[in-house]
C-alpha positions as CSV (number, residue, x, y, z in Angstrom):
1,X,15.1,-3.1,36.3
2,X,12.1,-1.0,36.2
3,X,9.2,-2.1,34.0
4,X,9.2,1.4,31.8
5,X,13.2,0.3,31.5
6,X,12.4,-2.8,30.0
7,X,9.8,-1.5,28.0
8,X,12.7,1.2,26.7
9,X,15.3,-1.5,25.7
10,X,12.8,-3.6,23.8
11,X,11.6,-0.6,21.9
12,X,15.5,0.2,21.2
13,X,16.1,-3.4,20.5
14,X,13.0,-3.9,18.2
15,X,14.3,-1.0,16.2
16,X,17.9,-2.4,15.6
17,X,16.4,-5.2,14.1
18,X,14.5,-3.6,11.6
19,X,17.3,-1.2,11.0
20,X,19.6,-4.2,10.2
21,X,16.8,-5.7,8.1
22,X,16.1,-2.2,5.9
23,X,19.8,-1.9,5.5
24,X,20.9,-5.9,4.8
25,X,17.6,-7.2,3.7
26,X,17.4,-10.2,2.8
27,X,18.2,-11.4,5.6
28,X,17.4,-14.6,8.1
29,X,17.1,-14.6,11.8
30,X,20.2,-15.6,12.7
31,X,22.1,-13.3,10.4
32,X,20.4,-10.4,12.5
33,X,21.3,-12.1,15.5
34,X,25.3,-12.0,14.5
35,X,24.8,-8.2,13.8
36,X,23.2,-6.4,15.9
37,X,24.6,-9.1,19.0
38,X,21.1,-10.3,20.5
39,X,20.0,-13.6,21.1
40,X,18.3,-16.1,18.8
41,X,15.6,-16.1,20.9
42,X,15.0,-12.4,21.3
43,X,15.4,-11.3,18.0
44,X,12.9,-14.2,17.1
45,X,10.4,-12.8,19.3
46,X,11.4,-9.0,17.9
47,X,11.0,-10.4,14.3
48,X,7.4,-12.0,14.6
49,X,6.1,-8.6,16.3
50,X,7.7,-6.7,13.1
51,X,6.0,-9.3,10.7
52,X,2.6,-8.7,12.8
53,X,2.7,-5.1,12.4
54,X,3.3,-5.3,8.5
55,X,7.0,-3.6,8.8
56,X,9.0,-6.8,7.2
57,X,8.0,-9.5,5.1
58,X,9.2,-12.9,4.9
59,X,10.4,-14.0,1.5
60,X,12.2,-16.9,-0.4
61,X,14.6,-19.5,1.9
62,X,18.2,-18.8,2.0
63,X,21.2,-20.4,1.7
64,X,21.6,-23.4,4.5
65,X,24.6,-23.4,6.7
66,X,27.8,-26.2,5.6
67,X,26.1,-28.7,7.7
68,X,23.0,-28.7,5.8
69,X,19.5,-28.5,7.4
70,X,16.9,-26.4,6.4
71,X,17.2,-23.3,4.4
72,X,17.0,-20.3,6.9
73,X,13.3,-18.0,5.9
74,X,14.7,-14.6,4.8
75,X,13.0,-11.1,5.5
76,X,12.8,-7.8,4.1
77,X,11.9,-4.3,4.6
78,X,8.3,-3.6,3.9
79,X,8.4,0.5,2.7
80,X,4.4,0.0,2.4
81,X,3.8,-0.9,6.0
82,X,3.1,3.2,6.4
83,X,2.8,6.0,4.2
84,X,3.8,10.1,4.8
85,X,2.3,12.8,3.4
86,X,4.2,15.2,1.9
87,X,4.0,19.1,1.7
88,X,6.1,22.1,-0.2
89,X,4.4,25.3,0.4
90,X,5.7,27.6,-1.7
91,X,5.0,31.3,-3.1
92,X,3.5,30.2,-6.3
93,X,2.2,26.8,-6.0
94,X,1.2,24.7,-2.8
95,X,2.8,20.4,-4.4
96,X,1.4,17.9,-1.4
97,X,2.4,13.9,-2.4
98,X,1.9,10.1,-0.5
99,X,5.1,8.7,-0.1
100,X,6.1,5.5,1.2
101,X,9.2,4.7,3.3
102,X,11.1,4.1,0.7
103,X,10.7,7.7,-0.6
104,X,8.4,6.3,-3.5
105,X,5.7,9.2,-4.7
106,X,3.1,7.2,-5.3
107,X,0.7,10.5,-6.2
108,X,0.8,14.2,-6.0
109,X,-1.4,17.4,-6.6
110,X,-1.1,21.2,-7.1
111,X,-2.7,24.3,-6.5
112,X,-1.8,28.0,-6.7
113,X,-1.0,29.3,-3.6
114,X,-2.2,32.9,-4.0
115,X,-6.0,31.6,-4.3
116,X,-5.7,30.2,-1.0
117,X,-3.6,32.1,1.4
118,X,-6.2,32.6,3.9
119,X,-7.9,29.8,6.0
120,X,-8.9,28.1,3.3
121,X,-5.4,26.9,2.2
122,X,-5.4,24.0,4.8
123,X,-9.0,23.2,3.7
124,X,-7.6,22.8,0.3
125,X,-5.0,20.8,1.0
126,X,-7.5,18.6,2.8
127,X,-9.3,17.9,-0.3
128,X,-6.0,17.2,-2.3
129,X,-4.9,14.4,0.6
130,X,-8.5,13.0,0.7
131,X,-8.8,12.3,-3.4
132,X,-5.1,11.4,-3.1
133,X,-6.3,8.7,0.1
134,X,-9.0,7.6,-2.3
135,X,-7.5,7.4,-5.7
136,X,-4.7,4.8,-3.5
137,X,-7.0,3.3,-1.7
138,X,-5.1,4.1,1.9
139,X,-6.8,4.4,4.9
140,X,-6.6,7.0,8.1
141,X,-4.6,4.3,10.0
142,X,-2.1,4.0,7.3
143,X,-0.5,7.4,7.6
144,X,2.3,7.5,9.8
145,X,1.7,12.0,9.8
146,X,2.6,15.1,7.6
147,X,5.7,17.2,6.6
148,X,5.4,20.6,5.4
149,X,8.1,22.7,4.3
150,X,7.8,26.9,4.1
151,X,9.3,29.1,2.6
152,X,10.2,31.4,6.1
153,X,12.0,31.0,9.3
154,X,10.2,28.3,11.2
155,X,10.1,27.2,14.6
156,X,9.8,23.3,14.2
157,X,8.9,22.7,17.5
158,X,5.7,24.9,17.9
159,X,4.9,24.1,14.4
160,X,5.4,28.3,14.2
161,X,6.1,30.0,11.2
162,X,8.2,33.1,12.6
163,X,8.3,35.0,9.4
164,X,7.9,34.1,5.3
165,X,7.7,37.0,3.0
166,X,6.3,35.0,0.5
167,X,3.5,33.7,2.4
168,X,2.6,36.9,4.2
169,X,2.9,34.9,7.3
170,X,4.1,36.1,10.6
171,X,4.4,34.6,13.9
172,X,1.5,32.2,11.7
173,X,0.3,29.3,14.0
174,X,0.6,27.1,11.0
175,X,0.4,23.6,12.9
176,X,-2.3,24.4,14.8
177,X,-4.4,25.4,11.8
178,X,-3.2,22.4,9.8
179,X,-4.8,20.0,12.8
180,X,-8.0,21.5,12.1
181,X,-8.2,19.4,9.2
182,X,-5.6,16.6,9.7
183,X,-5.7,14.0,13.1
184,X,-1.9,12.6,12.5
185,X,1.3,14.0,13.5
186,X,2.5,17.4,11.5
187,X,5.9,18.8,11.3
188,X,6.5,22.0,9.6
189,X,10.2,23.6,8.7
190,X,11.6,25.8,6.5
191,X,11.4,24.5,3.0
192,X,15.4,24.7,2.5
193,X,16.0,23.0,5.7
194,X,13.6,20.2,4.7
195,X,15.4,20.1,1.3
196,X,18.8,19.5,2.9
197,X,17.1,16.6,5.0
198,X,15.6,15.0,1.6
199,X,18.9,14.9,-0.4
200,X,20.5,13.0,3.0
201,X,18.0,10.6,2.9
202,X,17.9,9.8,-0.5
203,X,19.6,11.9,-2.8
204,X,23.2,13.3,-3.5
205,X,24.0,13.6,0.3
206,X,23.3,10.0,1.4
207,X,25.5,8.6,3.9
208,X,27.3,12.0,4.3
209,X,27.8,13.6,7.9
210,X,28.4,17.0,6.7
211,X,27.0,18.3,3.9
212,X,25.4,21.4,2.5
213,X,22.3,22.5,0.7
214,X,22.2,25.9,-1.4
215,X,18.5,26.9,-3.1
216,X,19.4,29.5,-5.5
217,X,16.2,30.8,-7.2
218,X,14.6,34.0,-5.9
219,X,16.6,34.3,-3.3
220,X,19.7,32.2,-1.6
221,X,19.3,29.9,1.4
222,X,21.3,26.9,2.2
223,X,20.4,24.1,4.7
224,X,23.2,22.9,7.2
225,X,23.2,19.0,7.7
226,X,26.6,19.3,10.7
227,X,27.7,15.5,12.2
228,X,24.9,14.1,11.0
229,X,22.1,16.4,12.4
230,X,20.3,19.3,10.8
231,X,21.9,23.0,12.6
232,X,19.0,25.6,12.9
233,X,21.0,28.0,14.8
234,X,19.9,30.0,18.3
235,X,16.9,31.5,16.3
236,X,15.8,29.0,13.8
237,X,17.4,31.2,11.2
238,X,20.6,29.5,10.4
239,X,21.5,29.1,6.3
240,X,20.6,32.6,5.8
241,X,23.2,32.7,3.0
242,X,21.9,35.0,1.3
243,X,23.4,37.6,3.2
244,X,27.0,36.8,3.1
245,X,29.1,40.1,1.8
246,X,31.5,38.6,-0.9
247,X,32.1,42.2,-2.3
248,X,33.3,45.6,0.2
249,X,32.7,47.9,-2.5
250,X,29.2,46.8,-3.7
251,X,28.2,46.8,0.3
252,X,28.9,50.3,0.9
253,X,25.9,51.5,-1.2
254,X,23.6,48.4,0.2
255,X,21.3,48.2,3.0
256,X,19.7,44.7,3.2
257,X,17.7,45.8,6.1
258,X,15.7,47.9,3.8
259,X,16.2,46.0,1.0
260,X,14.4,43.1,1.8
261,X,17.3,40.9,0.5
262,X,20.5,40.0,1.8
263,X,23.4,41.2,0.0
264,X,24.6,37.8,-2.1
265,X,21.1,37.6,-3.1
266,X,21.3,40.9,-4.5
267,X,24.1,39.9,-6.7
268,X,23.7,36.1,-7.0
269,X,20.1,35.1,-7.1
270,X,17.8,34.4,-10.4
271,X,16.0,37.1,-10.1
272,X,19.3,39.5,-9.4
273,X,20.7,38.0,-12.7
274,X,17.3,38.2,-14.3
275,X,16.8,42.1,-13.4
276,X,20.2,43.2,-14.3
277,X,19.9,42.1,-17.9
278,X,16.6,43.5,-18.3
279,X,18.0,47.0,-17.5
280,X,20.5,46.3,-19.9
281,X,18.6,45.3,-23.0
282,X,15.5,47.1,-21.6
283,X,12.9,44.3,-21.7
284,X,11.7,41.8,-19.3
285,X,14.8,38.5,-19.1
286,X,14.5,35.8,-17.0
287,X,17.6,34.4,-15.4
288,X,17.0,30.6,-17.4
289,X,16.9,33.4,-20.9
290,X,19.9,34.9,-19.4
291,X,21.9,31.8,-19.7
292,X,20.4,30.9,-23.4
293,X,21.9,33.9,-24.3
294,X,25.3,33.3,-22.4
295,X,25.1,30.2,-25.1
296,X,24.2,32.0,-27.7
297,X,27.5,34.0,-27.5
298,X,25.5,37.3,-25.8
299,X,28.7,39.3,-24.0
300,X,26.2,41.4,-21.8
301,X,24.7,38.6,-20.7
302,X,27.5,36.7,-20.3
303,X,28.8,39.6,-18.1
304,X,26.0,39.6,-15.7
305,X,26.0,36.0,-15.2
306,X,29.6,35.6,-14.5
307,X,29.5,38.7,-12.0
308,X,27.0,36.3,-10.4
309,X,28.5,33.4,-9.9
310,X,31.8,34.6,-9.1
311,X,29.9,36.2,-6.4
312,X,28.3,33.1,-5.5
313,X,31.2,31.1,-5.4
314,X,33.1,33.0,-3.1
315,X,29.8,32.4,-0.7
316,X,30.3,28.9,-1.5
317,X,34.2,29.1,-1.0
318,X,33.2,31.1,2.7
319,X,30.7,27.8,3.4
320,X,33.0,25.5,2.6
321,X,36.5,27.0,4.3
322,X,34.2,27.4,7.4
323,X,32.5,24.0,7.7
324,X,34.7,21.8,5.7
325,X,30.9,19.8,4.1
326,X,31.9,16.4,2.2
327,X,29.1,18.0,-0.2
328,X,27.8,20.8,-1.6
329,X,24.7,20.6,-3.5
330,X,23.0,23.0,-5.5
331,X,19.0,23.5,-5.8
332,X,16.7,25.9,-6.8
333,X,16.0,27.4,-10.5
334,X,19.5,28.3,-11.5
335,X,20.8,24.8,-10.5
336,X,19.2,24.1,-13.8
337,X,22.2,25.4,-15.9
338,X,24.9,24.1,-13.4
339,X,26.8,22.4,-16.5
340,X,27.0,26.4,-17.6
341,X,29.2,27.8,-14.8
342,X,30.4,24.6,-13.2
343,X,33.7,25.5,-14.5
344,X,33.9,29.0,-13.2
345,X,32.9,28.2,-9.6
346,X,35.6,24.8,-9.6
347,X,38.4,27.7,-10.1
348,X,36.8,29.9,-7.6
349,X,36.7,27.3,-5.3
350,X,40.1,25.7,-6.0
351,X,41.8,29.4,-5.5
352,X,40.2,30.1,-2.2
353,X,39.4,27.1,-0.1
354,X,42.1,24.9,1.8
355,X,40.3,21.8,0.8
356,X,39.0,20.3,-1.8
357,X,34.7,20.0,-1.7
358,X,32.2,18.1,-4.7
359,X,29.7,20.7,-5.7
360,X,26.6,19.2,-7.8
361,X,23.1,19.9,-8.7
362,X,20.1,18.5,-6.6
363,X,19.2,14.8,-7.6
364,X,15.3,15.9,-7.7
365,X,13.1,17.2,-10.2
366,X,10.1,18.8,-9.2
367,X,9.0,16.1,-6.3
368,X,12.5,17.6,-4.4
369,X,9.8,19.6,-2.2
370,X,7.6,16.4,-1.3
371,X,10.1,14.3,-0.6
372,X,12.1,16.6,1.8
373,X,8.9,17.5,3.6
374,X,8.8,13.5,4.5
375,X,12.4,13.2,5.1
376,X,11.6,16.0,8.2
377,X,8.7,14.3,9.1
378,X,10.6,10.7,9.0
379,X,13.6,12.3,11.0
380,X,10.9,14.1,14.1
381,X,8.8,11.7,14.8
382,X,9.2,9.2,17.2
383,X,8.9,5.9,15.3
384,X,10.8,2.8,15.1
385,X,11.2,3.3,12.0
386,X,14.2,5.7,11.6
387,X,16.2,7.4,8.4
């Protein structure tokens, strides 16, 4: 065996062991030895190199074996042996966090994003990270890196935002201007696919292979979570549900190309629901007013938002007849009034799918961003530490 072999399987082995810690914790020695099938001696060895880097703890004795003898020590997971900064770029505001590996937010800040769209955005966020470094107390040393999530199409491995309307970014070296002001490790995605990652981690989608993640606000996009691992297609553009056709009539007179929206969106999204009613009543409605009024009894309202989520549900139906997901999960603004149309998409669903699927809202508030843009950072880089 080579030496960079051996150096290989200890890495692999030392990472079992706090795998089987994180996810049986508390746990003694010899109880990791049973499960993961390494010697006493090895994992041992493992275990004392875990405790000197500050990823496990030791705590209280457990239980001793029938024959008596001393209590075995037991260990634990330390989430505070590294933190991860956190980072949703969005149209209207820039939300950064520090987050622990537990997924604990243990602060976060805010700025407008207009006010800093050139240079100086990264420059901000700089200032936000280095009060938030202060105000914890945390060191350089103890961030593990940075996860950003965009609002565009995003090549992850160039750190390359391709395109994001929003942003007025395109073909936007955002990485490399982030390390101008950062010295750890930064991933950047698309802020959908980061949200899909966040809810497998920790949210509604935990312990799921195959699930799906639909942000309906604005616009529509979905993240694809596919045996396990996030699918970003041949161009890095996969999830672009927005542009599903659920209606051969309305397409004829629609052009998304010139648009600027796909199709669904056009019929389905908040602001779609939002601008229809306003035509009708012939003032400004959001799409959160247009469902008070849906409540309140309102039948144009009421109109427009069920002609928008029947639309959306046979996008939803298309989704799940073609990638049979254990979950769908809904994000985004008009998530917010999921107990309103929950029924009408379950018989949309029911009448065109072959199998049965759970749709339910996101499990995040308003930290959903931060704590995705960690899950993608936790899931790139090469740590022993692995979700």
């Amino acid at each position: 065996m080579q030496k960079g072999d051996a150096a290989y399987i200890k890495n692999m082995n030392k990472q079992l062991v706090l795998t089987c810690i994180k996810d049986h914790a508390p746990i003694s020695r010899s109880e990791i030895s049973k499960k993961v099938n390494i010697s006493k001696p090895t994992v041992s060895l493992l275990v004392d190199q875990l405790l000197k880097e500050n990823w496990i703890t030791e705590t209280g004795p457990g239980q001793s074996s029938l024959s008596g003898g001393r209590k075995p020590v037991n260990l634990i997971f330390n989430p505070k042996a590294a933190y991860v900064v956190g980072v949703d770029i969005g149209g209207t505001k820039v939300a950064s966090g520090i987050v622990d590996l537990d997924g604990r937010v243990y602060a976060s800040r805010e700025f407008p994003t207009q006010d800093f769209l050139n240079r100086s955005l990264f420059k901000r966020l700089h200032n936000d990270v280095a009060e938030m470094m202060k105000e914890l107390n945390i060191r350089d040393q103890d961030i593990l890196g940075m996860g950003i999530g965009v609002p565009g199409v995003t090549d992850v491995t160039q750190g390359l935002v391709i395109d994001a309307p929003a942003l007025q970014w395109k073909y936007f070296s955002a990485r490399e201007n982030a390390e101008k002001y950062f010295n750890f490790p930064i991933y950047i995605e698309n802020d959908v696919n980061t949200s899909v990652l966040g809810e497998h981690w920790l949210g509604a989608g935990q312990q799921k292979d195959n699930l799906i993640y639909i942000a309906i606000g604005t616009g529509i996009g979905s993240g694809l979570i596919i045996n396990g691992q996030l699918y970003r297609g041949s161009n890095y553009s996969a999830g672009e549900m927005g542009y599903l056709v659920t209606d051969r009539e309305l397409a004829n007179h629609y052009h998304p190309v010139f648009e600027g929206y796909g199709f669904l969106e056009s019929v389905a999204s908040g602001s779609s629901i939002g601008n229809k009613l306003s035509k009708i009543k012939n003032r400004t409605i959001t799409a959160k007013e247009a469902f008070e009024l849906v409540k309140a009894g309102d039948p144009d309202a009421r109109k427009v938002v069920e002609t928008a989520i029947e639309n959306l549900g046979l996008g939803i139906a298309n989704y799940v007849s073609l990638f049979d997901p254990e979950i769908v999960i809904l994000g985004g603004g008009v998530s917010g009034a999921f107990s309103e149309f929950k029924n009408q998409l379950d018989d949309i669903l029911e009448r065109f799918t072959p199998k049965k699927c759970k749709v339910v809202p996101s499990t995040f508030g308003k930290e959903a961003g931060v704590i995705g843009a960690v899950a993608l950072f936790l899931k790139e880089y090469d740590s022993i530490f692995k979700i």
